[in-house]
N, C-alpha and C positions, 0 to 999 in steps of 0.2 A: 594690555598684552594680548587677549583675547582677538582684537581684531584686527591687528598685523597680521596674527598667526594664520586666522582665517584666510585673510586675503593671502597673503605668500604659499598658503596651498590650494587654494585654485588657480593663482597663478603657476605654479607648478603643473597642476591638472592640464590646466590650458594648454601648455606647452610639449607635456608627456601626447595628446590627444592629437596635437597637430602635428608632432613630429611622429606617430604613430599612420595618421592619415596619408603624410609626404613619402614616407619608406614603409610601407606594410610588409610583415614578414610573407615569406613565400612557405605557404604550407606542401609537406611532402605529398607525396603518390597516396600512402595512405592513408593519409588525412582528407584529402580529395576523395578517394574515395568513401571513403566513410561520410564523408560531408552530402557524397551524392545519393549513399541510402537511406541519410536520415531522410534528406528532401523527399524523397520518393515515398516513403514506409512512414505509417502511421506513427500513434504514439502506442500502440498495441503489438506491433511488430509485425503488423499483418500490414498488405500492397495496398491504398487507400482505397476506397471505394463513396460513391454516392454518400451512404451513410454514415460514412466515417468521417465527412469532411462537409459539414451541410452548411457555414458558413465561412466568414474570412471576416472577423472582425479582430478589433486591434490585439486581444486575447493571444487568437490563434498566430495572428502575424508576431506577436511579440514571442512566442512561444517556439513558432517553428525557426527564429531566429537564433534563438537560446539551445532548440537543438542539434543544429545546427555546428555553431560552437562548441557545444560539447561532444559532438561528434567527430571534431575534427581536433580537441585536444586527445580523445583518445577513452574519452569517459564514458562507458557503457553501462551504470547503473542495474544490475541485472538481477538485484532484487526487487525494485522500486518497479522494474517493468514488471515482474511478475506480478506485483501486488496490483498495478495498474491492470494486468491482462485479468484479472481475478475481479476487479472491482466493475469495468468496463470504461475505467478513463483512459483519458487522452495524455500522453506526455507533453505534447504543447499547453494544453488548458493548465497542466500543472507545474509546469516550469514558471510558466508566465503568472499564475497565482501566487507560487511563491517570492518572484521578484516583485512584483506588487504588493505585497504585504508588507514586504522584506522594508522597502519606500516607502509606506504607510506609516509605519511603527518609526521609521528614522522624521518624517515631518509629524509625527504625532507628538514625540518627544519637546520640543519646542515649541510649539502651539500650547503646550499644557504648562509649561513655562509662562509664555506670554498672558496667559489664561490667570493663570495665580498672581500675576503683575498686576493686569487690572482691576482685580478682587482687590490688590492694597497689599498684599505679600509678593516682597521680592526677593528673588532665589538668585542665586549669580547662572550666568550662561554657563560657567561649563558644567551645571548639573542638569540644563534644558538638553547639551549635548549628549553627555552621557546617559540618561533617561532615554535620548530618539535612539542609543545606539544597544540598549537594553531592550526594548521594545521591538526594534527593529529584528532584531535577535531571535528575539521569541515570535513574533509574529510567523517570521520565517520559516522557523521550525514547526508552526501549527499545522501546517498540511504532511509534513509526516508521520504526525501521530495520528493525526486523520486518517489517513491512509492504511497504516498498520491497524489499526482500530478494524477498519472495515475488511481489510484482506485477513483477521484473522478470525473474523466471525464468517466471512466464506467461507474458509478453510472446512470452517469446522463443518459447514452447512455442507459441505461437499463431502468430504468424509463421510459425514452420513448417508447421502447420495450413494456417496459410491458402492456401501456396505448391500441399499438395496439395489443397485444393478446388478450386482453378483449373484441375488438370488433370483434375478429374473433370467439372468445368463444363464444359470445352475438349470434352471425350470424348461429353457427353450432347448438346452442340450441333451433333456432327458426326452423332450417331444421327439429328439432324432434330428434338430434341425443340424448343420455344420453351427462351425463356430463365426465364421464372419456373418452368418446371417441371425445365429443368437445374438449376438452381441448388437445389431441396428434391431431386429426387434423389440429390445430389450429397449433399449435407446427410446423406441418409438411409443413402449407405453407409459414413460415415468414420463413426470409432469415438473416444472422449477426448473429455474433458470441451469442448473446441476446440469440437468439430464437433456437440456439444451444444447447447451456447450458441448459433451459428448456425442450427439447425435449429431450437433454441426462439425464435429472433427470425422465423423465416420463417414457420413455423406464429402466429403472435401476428399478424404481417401480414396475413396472409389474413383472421384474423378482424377485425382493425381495421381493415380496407381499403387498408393502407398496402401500395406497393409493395414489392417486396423488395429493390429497392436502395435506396430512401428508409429502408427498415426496418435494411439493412447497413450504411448510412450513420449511423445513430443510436446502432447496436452500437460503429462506430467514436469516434462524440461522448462516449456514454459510459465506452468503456473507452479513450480518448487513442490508438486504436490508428491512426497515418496510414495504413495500408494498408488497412482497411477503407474511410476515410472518402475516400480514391482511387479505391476499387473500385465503390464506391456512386454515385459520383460519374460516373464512366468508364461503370457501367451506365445512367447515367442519360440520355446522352449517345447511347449508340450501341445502346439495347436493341431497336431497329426494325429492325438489319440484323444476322442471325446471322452472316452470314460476318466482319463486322466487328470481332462480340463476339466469336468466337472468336479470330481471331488476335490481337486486343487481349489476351484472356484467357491464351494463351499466351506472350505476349511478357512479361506482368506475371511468370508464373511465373517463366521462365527471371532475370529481372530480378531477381526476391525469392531464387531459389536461389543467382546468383551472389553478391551481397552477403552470404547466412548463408554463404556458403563462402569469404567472406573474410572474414565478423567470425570462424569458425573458425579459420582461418588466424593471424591476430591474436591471438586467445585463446592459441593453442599458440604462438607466439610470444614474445608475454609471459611465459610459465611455463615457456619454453625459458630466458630472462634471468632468473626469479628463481631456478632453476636451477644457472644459472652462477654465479651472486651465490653463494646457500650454500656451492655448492664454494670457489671463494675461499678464503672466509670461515671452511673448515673446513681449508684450505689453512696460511694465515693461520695459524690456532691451532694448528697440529701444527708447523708452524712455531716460532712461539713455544715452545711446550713444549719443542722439542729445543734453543734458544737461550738459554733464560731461565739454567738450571740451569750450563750452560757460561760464560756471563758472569758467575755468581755466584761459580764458584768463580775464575775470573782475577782478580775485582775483592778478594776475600779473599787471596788471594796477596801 
């Protein structure tokens, strides 16, 4: 029964694909367009440039086709981009990694099948199927905990970041300087990819005209970071009285350091509990080991 059913769905396939080819639906106005800025705009959200595009291998073409697609169903992923803008990847490399995987895990499942056949164990197909559609599954899903993974140890790397630009800000505002030129100062003496990214959103202001808290404030939009899009916010509010900015800017610091000194706190905390848990638990088993052997020979007696 297995391989009627096969064949009657790709025959089916076949037919859904060429009648799909023969009458392609006509996408809307906004679908088009949206179709035209995926083409155009990175996987970053930024206009391409040299660097952002340094080849065209089947990766990226498979990638930019998938964006494509979803650009034109309507799907803007707009945490997965920020986690991307945070990480420095590509939404092509990652579409296309995950369909690839996604394809991997689906022929891996049967292969492993075929694999146990030769060995002299035989399994019936439709558990080679369900194993490539299990696999497939997970494989798929491995790049976004990938991702999460890494966009929330920036997070945190930034946060911290951020906590010292405020007290270099604080520092250039008492030397007398304005606020737009504390603030690229500031920029210009921290080091890490952090204080990177800040100095390239402040330099990009300048040239677009955009303020540089409207410009920190969009650093925030993009990469989901509340503390920017507070700080941008709060400059936007009090950028006419330095003495204001600065003990604003101070107070945020001390604010931002005491909470990473209790999510610290908390972190060591938890790993103090899973800690005690293993002890236990190895507690437990040494335990057993010296009881098991003493109850066996009373229960033989």
């Amino acid at each position: 029964m297995t391989f009627p059913f096969l064949l009657g769905a790709l025959a089916g396939l076949g037919l859904f694909l060429l009648g799909y080819a023969l009458h392609p639906p006509r996408p809307g106005l906004a679908r088009q367009l949206a179709s035209f800025d995926a083409a155009r705009r990175g996987g970053n959200g930024r206009w391409p440039s040299g660097a952002d595009n340094p080849g065209h291998g089947l990766r990226v073409q498979l990638g930019g086709w998938l964006e494509r697609l979803c650009a034109e169903q309507g799907f803007e992923f707009p945490s997965l981009r920020a986690n991307l803008a945070l990480t420095g990847g590509s939404m092509e490399i990652f579409l296309a990694t995950k369909v690839l995987l996604g394809i991997s895990g689906l022929v891996l499942g049967p292969i492993l099948v075929l694999a146990a056949a030769a060995a002299g164990v035989h399994l019936p197909a439709t558990i080679g199927i369900w194993l490539g559609a299990a696999l497939g599954a997970v494989f798929f899903l491995l790049p976004d905990l990938e991702i999460k993974q890494k966009a929330a140890a920036r997070k945190r790397d930034f946060r911290h970041a951020i906590g010292s630009f405020l007290d270099l800000v604080a520092m250039n505002l008492a030397g007398g300087r304005g606020v737009p030129e504390a603030l690229m100062a500031a920029a210009d003496v921290g080091t890490g990819w952090a204080f990177w990214r800040i100095r390239d959103t402040l330099t990009s202001a300048r040239i677009t005209g955009l303020t540089p808290w409207q410009a920190l404030g969009a650093l925030g939009d993009e990469t989901q970071i509340d503390e920017l899009r507070d700080l941008g916010a709060a400059l936007s509010l009090v950028a006419e009285d330095g003495a204001k900015v600065r003990e604003s800017l101070v107070a945020r610091a001390a604010t931002m350091r005491t909470r990473e000194l209790a999510d610290l706190q908390g972190q060591a905390g938890e790993r103090s509990q899973s800690m005690l848990v293993a002890q236990l638990l190895l507690c437990a088993g040494f335990l057993l080991f010296l009881v098991v052997p003493v109850v066996g020979v009373l229960l033989s007696a």
